[in-house]
N, C-alpha and C positions, 0 to 999 in steps of 0.2 A: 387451458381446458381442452380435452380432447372433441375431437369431432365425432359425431354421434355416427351411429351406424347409417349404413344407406336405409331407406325405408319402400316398398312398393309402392310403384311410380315416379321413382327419382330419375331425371335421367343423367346420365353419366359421362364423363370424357375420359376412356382408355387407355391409356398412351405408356410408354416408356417408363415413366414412374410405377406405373401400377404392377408390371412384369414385364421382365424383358421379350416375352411372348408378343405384347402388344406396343414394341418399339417403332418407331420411323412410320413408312405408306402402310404398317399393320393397326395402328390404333385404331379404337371406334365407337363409336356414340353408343349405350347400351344405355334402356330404359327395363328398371327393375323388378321384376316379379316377386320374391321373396330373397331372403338373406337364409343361410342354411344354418341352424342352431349348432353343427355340428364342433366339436373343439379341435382348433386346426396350431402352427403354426402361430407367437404373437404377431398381432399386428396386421393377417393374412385372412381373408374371408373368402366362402364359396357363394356365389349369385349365380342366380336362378333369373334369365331373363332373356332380352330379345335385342339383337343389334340393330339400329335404324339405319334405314338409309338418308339419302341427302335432303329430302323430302321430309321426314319424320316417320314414314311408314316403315312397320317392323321388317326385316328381312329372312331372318333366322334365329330362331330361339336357342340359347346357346346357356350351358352352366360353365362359369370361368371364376378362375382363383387367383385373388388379387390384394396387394397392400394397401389396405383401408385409408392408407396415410397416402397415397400415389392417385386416388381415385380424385375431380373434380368432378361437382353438381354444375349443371346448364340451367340450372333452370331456377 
């Protein structure tokens, strides 16, 4: 069974799987605002959200396109 989509508030681990954008000292914890309906790419989604820092407190709100299948839940 597949894994459901992210839902707002999910938060998230970034990394090399998800695009190679977010490989190596680039990954990063992202807590989710909405998921974009939009029809992309299988397998590929746009989020609408906030990167945290080390702390949990957001740092920048950021929209990033990512392999649903690459993304891990923290929480």
């Amino acid at each position: 069974m597949a894994e459901p989509l992210p839902k707002p508030g999910d938060v998230l681990f970034v990394g090399g799987a998800a695009s190679v954008q977010f490989q190596g000292d680039r990954a990063l914890t992202f807590r989710v605002i909405r998921v974009d309906p939009r029809i992309t790419y299988d397998g590929w989604l746009w989020l609408d959200g906030y990167v945290l820092g080390p702390s949990g407190d957001a740092l920048e709100r950021r929209v990033i396109f990512v392999k649903k299948d690459g993304l891990v839940k923290k929480r």
